[in-house]
N, C-alpha and C positions, 0 to 999 in steps of 0.2 A: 504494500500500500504506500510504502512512503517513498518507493522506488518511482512508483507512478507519477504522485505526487512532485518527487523532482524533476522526472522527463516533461512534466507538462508548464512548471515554472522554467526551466532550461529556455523550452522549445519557447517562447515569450520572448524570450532577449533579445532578437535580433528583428522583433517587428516594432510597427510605429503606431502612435495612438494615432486614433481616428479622430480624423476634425470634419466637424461639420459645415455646412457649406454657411458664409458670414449670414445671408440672406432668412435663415431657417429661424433662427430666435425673434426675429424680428416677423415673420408669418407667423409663430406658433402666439406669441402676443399680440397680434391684430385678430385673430382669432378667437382668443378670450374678451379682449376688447369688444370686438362685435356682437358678442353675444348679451342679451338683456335677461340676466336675471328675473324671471317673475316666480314670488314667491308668493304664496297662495295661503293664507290664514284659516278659510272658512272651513277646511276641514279640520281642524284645531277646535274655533269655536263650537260646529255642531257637535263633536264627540265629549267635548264640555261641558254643552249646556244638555247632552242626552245621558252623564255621569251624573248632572246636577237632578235633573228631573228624577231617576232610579231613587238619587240620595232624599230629596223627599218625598217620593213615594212611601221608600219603607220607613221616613222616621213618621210623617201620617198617619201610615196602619199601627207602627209600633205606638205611638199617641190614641190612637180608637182604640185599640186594642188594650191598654194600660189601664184606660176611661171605663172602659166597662168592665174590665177583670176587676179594678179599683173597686166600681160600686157594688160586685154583687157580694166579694169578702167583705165587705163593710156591712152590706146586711146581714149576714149570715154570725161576725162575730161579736156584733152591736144586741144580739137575742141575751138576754139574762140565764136563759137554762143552761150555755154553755161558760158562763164566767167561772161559778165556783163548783160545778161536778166533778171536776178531775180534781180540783185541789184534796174538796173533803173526801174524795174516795179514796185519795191515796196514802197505804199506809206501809209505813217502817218497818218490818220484822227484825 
């Protein structure tokens, strides 16, 4: 491997870098020059405002849904018969 490795550095020595024609840097930057950037937002905005709508939809349902689970344990533990039946039936051995 390292034999290789030096026939192919060796075999290098005796060539010449490439140069590019003067003309070529001066096309490949009229090039870019030419071209107009149009950058496009609105798909940014719709995927934003369609994460924004998701995020209150489910905090709405979890708010309805809080509202009523809220009022029916409120009736259920607001009854008298269930205040002190577990206390006085519970006993020590």
């Amino acid at each position: 491997m390292e034999k290789w490795m030096e026939d192919v550095i060796t075999s290098m020595q005796g060539s010449q870098r490439a140069k590019p024609k003067p003309a070529l840097l001066a096309k490949i930057n009229n090039q870019f020059n030419s071209q107009i950037a149009i950058i496009n937002f609105w798909h940014h905005w719709r995927y934003t405002s369609i994460a924004a709508a998701f995020v209150l939809f489910i905090n709405s349902t979890a708010l309805i849904y809080y509202t009523i689970h809220k009022a029916k344990t409120q009736n259920v533990t607001s009854l008298d018969a269930y205040k002190n039946t577990l206390i006085s039936s519970y006993q020590i051995y």
